[in-house]
MMTF fields as JSON, N, C-alpha, C and O atoms, coordinates in Angstrom:
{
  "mmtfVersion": "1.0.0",
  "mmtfProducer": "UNKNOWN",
  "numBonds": 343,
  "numAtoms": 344,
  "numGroups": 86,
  "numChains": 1,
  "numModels": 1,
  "chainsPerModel": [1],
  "groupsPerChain": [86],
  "chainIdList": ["A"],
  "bondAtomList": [4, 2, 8, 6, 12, 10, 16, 14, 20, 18, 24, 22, 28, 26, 32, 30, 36, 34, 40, 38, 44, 42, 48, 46, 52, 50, 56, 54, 60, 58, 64, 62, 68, 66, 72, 70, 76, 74, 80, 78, 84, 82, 88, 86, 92, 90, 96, 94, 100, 98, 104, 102, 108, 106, 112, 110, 116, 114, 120, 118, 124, 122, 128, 126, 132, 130, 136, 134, 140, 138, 144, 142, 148, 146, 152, 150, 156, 154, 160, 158, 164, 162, 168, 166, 172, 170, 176, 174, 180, 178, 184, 182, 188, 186, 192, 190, 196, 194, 200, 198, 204, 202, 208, 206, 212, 210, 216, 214, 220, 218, 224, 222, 228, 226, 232, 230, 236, 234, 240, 238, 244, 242, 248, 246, 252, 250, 256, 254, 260, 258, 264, 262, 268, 266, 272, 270, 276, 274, 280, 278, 284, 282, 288, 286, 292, 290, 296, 294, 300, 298, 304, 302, 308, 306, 312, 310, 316, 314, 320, 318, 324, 322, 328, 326, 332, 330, 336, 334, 340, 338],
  "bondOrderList": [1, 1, 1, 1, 1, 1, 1, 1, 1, 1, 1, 1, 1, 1, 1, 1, 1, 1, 1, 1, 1, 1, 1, 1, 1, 1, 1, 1, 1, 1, 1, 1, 1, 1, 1, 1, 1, 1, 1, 1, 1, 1, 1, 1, 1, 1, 1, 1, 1, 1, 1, 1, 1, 1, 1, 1, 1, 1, 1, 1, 1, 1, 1, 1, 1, 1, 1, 1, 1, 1, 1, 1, 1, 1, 1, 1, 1, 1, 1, 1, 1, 1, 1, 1, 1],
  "groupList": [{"groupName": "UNK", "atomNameList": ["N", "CA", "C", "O"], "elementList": ["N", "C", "C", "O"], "formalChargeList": [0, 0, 0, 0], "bondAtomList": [1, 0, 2, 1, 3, 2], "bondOrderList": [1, 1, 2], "singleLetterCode": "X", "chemCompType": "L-PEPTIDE LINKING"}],
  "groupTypeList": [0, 0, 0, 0, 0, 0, 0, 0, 0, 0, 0, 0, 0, 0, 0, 0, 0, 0, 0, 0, 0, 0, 0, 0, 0, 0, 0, 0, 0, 0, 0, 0, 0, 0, 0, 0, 0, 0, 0, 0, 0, 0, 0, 0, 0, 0, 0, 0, 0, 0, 0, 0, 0, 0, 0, 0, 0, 0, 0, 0, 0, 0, 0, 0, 0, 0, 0, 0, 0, 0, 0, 0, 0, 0, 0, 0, 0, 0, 0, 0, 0, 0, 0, 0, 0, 0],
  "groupIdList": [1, 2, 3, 4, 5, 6, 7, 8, 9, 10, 11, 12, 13, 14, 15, 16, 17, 18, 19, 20, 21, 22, 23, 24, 25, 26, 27, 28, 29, 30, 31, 32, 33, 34, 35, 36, 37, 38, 39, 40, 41, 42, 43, 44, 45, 46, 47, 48, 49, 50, 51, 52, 53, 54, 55, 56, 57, 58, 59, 60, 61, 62, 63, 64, 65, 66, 67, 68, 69, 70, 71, 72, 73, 74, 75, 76, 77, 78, 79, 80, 81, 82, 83, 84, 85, 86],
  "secStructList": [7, 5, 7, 6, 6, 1, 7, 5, 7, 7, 1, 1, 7, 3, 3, 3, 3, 3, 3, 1, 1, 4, 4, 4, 7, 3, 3, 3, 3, 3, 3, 5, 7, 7, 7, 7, 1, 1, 3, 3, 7, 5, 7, 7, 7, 7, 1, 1, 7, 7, 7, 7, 3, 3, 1, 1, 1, 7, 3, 3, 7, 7, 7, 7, 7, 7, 6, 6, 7, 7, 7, 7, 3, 3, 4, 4, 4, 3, 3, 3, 3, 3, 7, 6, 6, 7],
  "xCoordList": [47.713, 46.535, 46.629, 46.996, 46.246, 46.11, 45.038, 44.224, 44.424, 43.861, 43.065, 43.593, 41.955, 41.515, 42.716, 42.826, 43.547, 44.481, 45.617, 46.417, 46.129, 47.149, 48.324, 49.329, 47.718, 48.758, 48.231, 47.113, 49.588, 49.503, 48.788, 49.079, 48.218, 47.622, 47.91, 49.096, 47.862, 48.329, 47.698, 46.667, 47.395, 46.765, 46.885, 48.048, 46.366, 46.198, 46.368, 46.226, 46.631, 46.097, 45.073, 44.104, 45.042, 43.809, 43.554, 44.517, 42.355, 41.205, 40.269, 39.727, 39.771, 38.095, 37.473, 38.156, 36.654, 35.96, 34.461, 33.866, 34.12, 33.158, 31.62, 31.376, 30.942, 29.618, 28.384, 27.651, 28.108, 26.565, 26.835, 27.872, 25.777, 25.794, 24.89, 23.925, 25.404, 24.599, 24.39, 25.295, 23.094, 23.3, 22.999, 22.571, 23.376, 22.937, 24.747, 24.87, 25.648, 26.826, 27.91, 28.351, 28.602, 29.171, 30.398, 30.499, 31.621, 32.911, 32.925, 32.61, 33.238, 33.316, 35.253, 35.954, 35.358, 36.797, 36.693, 35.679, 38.132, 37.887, 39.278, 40.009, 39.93, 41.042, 40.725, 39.712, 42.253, 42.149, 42.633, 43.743, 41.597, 41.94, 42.448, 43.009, 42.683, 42.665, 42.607, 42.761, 42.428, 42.726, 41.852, 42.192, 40.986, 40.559, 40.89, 42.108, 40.685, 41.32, 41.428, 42.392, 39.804, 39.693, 38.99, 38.65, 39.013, 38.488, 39.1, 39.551, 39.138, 39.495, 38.611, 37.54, 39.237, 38.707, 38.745, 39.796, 37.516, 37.844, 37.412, 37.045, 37.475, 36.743, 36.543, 37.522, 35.186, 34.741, 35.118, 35.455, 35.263, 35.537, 34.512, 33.588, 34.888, 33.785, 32.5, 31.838, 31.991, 30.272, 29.757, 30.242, 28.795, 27.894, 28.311, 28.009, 29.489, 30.509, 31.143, 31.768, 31.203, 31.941, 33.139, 33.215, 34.507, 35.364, 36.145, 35.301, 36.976, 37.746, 39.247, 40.092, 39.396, 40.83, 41.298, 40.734, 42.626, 43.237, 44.002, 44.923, 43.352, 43.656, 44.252, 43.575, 45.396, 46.265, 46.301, 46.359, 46.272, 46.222, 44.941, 44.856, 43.909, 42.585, 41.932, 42.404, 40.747, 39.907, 38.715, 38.131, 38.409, 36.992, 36.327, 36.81, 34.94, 34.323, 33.985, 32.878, 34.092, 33.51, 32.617, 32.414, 31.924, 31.03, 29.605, 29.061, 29.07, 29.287, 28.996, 27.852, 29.856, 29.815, 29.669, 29.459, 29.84, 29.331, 31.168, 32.077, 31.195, 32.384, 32.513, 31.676, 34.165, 34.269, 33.7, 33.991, 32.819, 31.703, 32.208, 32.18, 32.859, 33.296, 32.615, 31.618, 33.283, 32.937, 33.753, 34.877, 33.034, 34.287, 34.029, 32.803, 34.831, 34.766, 35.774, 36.994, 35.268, 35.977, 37.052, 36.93, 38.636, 39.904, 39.293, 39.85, 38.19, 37.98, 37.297, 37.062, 36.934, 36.382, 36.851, 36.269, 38.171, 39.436, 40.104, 41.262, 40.006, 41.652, 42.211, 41.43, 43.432, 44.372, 44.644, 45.114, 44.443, 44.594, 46.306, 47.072, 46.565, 47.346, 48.248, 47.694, 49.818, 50.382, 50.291, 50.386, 50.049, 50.108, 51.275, 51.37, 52.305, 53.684, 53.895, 54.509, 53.422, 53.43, 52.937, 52.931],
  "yCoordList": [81.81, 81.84, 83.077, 84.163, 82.862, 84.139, 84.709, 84.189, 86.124, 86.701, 86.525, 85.512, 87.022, 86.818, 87.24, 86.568, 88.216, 88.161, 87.827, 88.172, 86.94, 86.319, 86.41, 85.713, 87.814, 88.29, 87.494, 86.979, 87.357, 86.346, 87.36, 88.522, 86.786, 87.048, 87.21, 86.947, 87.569, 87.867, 88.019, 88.309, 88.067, 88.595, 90.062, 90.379, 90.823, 92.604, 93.064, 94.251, 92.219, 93.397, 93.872, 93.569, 94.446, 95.532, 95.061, 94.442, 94.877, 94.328, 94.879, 95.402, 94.78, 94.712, 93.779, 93.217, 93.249, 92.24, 91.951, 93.026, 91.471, 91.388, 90.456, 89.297, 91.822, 90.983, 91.06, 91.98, 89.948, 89.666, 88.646, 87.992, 88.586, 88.103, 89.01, 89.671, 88.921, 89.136, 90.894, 91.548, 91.456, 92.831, 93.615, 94.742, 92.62, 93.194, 93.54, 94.053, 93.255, 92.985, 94.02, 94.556, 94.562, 95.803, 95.369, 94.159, 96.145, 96.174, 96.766, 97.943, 96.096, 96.314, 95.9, 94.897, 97.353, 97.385, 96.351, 96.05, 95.704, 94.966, 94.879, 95.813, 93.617, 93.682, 92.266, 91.729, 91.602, 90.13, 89.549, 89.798, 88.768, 88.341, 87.382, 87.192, 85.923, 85.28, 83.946, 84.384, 82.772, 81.729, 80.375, 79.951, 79.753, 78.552, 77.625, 77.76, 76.377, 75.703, 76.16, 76.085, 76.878, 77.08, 78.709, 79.178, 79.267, 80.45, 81.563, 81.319, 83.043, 84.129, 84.914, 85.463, 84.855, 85.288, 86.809, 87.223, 87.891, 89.705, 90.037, 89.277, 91.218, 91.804, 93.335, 93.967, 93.738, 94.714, 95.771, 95.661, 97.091, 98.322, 99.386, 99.222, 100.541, 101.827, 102.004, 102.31, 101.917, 101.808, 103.178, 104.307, 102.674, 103.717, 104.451, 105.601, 104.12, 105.074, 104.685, 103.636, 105.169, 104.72, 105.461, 106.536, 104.389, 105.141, 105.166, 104.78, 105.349, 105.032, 104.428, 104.978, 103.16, 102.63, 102.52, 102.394, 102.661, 102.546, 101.049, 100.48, 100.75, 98.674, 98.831, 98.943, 98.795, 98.494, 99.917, 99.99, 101.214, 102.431, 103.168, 104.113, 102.248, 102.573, 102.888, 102.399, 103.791, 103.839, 103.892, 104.324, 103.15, 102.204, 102.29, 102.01, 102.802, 103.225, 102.38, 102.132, 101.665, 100.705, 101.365, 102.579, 100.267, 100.764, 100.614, 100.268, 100.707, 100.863, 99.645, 99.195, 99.197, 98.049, 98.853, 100.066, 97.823, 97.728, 97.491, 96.881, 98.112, 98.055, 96.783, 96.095, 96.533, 95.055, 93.804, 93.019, 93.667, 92.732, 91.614, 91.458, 90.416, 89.494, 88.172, 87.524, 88.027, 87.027, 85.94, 85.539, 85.639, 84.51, 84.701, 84.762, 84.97, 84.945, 84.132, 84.18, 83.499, 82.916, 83.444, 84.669, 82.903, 83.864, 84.579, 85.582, 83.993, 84.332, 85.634, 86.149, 86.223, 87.636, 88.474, 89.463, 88.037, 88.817, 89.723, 89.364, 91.386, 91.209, 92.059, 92.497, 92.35, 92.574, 94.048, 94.286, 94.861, 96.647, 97.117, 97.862, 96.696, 96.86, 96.023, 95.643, 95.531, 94.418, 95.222, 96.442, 94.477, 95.224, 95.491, 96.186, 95.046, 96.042, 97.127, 97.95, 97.583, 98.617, 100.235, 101.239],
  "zCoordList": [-33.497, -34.327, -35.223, -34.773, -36.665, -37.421, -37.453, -36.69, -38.372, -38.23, -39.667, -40.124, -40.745, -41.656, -42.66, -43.685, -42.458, -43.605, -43.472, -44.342, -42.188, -42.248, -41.172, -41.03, -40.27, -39.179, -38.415, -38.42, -37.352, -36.462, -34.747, -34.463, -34.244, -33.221, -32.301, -32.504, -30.801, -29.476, -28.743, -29.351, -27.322, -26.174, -25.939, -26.188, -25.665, -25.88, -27.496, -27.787, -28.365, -29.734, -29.899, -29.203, -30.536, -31.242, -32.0, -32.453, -32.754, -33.549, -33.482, -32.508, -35.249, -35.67, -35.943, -36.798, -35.796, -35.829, -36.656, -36.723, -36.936, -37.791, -36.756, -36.423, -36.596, -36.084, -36.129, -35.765, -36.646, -37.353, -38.39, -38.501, -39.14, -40.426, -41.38, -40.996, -42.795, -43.926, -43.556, -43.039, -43.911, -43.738, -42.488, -42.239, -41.839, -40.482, -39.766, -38.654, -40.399, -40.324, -39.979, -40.996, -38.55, -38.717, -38.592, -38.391, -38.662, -37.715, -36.517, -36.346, -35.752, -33.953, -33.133, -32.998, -32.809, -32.023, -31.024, -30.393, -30.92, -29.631, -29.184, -29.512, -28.273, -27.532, -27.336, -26.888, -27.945, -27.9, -26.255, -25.785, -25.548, -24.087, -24.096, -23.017, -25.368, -24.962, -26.544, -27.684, -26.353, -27.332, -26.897, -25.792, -27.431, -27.598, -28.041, -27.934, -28.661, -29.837, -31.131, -31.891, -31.386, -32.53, -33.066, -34.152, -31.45, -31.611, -30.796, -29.677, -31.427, -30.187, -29.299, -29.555, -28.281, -27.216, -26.901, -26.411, -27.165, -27.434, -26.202, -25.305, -26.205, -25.037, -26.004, -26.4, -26.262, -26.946, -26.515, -25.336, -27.041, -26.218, -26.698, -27.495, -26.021, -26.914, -26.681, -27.673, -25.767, -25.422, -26.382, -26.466, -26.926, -27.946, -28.389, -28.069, -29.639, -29.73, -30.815, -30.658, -31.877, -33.436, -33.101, -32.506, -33.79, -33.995, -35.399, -36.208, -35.878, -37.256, -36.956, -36.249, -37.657, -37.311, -39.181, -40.268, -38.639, -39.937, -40.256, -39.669, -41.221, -41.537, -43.316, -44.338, -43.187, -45.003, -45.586, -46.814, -44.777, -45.108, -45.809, -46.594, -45.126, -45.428, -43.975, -42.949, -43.979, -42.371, -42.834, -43.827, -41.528, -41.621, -40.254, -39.157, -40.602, -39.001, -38.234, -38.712, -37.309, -36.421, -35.71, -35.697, -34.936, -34.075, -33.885, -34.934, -33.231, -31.658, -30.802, -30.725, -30.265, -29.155, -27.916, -27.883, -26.601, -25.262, -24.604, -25.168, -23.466, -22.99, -22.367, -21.784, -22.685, -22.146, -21.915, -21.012, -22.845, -23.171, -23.57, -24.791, -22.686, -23.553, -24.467, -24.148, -25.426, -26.716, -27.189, -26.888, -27.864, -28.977, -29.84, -29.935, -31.232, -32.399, -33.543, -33.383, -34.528, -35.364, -35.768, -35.773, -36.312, -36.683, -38.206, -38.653, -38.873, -39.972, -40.205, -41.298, -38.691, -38.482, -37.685, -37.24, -37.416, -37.073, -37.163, -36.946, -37.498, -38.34, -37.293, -36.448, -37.228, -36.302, -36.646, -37.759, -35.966, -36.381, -35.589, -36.2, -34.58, -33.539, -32.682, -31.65, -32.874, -31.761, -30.873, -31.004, -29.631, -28.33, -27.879, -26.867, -28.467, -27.82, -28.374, -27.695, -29.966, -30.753, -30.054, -30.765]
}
């Protein structure tokens, strides 16, 4: 499965994720657990806690999610910060 810009996906990468809608809308770190048919499976990290990841040589603050909180989210609010063998 890919990610919103095209990298391909894995079990333990690193990801930001996009959650909410409209302006209620943040980036939130997470850790991919997992695959559906049509959706990925995260597990959030960082309890009350912004951090900055670097995505295309730009950084962008996420934050703040709930530890290990698992979800599903569409690949279209995906994007992949980290392969987990990296």
């Amino acid at each position: 499965m890919k990610d919103a810009i095209g990298k391909e996906l894995s079990v333990g990468d690193e990801i930001v994720y996009v959650d909410g809608n409209g302006r209620g809308s943040s980036l939130n770190p997470a850790i991919v657990d997992g695959f559906t048919p049509k959706m990925v499976k995260i597990l959030t990290v960082h309890e009350g806690s912004y951090m900055s990841v670097k995505v295309d040589g730009k950084y962008i603050r996420v934050g703040p999610v709930k530890p290990f909180y698992p979800a599903t989210v569409t690949p279209a609010k995906v994007i992949k910060v980290k392969h987990s063998g990296e």
